[in-house]
N, C-alpha and C positions, 0 to 999 in steps of 0.2 A: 748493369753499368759496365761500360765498355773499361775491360781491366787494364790498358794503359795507361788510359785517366785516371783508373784508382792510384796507379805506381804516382804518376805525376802527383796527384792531390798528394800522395802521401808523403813524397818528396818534399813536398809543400809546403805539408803543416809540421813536419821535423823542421826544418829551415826556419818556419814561423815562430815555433816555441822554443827554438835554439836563443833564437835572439832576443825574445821575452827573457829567459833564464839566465841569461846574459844582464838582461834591465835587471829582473830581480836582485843579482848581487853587486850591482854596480850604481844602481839607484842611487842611494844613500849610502854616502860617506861614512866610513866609522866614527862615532867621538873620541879623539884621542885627551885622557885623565894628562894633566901635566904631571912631569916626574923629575923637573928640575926646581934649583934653588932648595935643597932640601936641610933644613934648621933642625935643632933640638935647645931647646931649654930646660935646664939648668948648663948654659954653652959649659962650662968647666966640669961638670961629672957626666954627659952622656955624647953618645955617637951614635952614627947608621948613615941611612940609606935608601933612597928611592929606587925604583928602577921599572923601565913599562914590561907588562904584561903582553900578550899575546891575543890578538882581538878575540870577542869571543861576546857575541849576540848584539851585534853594533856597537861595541864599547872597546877599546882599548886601554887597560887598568892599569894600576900603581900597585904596586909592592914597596912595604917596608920593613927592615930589618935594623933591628934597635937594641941598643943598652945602654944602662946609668947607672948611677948607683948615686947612694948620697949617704952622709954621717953627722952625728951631730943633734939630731934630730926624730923624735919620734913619727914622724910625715915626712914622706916622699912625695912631690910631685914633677911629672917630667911632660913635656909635649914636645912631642914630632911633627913636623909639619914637610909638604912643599908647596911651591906657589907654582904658577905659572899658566901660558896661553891658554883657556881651552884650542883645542883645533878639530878640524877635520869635517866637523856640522855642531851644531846647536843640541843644548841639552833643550827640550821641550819642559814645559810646565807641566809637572807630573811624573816626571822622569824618573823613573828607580833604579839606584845603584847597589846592591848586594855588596857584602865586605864579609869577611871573616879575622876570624886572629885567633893568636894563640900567644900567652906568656907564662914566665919562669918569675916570680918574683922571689927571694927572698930574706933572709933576716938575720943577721950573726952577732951573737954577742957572747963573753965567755962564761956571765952569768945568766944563762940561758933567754930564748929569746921567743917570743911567736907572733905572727901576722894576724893584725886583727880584721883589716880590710885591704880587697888589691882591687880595685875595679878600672875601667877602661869607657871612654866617652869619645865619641869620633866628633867633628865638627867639620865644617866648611865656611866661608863668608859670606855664602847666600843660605839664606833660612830654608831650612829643612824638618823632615817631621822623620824623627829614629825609632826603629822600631828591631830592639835585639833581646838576643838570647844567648845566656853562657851559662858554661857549665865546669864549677869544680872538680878539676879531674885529680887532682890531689893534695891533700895539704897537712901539714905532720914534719916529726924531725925528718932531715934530710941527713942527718951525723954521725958516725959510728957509733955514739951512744950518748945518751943524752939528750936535750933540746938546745944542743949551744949552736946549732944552724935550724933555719925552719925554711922550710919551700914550698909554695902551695902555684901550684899551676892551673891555669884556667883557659880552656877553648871557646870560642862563641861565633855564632852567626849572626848578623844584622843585615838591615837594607837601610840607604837612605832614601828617604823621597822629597824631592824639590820641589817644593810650592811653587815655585816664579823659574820660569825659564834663565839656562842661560846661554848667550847669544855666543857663536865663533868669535874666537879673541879676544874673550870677555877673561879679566882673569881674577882664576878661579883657584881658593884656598882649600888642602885639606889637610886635616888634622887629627890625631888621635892624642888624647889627653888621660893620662894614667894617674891617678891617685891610689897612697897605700900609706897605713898606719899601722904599726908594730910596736910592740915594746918591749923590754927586756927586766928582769929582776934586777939590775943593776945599773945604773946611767945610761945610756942610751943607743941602742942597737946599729949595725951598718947597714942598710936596705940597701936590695939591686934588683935588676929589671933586665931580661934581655926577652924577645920574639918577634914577631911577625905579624904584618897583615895586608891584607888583599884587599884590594877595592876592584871587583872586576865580579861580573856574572856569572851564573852558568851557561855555560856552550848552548846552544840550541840550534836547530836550523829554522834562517828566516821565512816564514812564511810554506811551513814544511806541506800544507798538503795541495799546496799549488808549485810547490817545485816535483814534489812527486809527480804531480798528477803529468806534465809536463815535461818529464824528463821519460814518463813512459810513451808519450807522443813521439819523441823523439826516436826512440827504440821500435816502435812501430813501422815509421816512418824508412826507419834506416834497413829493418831486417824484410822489408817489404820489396825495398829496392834490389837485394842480395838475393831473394825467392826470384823475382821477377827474370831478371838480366835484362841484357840492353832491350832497347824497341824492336819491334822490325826491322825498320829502312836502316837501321841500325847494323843489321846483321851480314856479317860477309863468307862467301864460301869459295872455298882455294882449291882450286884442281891441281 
């Protein structure tokens, strides 16, 4: 094979898989999660906050950062929410969203007090199928002595997966719904709530062993050209 045609070809197919590489990340739009309109209920004992994420495996997520408290009451229940556009592309039918969290609940009374349950439930307004896991990472006084504060902190991982597509612009509700029951030796304990959570996947690369493969084309292509140097009719010499 005449080797300036290899240089050409090779020139070629770097140029040709540049531009494919190019399709691969630009194909498809990110789905950007809404991070506006951000509510909490019980509106008088809690607050937080949305805020987008960093895209990260076609998806662009939501963070939220929250606390409430409430008294009065042996149950607490509190729900964060935000609303708003999907944008960017379409969640497809089947589509999974990965989430995490993590919270602080706990309990004060000054005749001593403890958490019987603190659990955590995500939602959205298109039906979904949840599939999570947490885990008690501590629970006990949190007080210099005694039990007159209790704290029990719990991390977890979930996905959600969307049965029914949903379409750009369609708008799309999500939620996390915190339930907790405590009680006290004596009338009725102060419950409070502050943490976190992610709705947003793990990083990946899309479509990873065709952008490798492809980006070594390129490099092929490129350090071919550099071995080579120009053509011939290319070449000039100076007296």
């Amino acid at each position: 094979m005449n080797f300036w045609r290899f240089v050409k070809d090779s020139v070629g197919t770097a140029a040709l898989a540049s531009a494919f590489l190019a399709g691969v990340s630009s194909a498809r739009a990110d789905t950007i999660l809404p991070a506006t309109n951000f509510t909490c209920t019980p509106v008088t004992s809690c607050s937080g906050s949305a805020t987008q994420l960093p895209s990260a495996d076609g998806i662009q997520g939501v963070e939220f950062n929250f606390a409430g408290s409430s008294s009065g009451s042996n149950s607490a229940e509190f729900v964060f929410s935000t609303t708003g556009l999907l944008s960017g592309s379409d969640l497809p039918s089947g589509a999974v969203i990965p989430y995490s969290f993590s919270f602080l609940a706990d309990s004060t009374s000054p005749s001593g007090t403890m958490i019987d349950n603190a659990a955590f439930h995500p939602d959205s307004n298109f039906f979904f199928i949840n599939d999570e896991q947490s885990t008690i990472v501590s629970n006990g006084s949190c007080s210099p002595s005694g039990n007159v504060h209790w704290c029990r902190t719990v991390h977890g991982t979930g996905t959600m997966t969307f049965t029914s597509g949903v379409p750009n612009g369609a708008t799309l509700e999500l939620s996390a719904d915190f339930l907790m029951d405590a009680h006290s030796g004596l009338g009725t304990p102060t419950i409070g709530l502050r943490g976190q959570i992610d709705f947003n996947p793990i990083p990946e690369p899309r479509n990873p062993s065709i952008v490798l493969l492809l980006a070594a084309a390129v490099v092929a292509g490129l350090r071919a050209v550099r071995i080579a140097g120009p053509a011939p009719h290319q070449l000039k010499f100076f007296r």
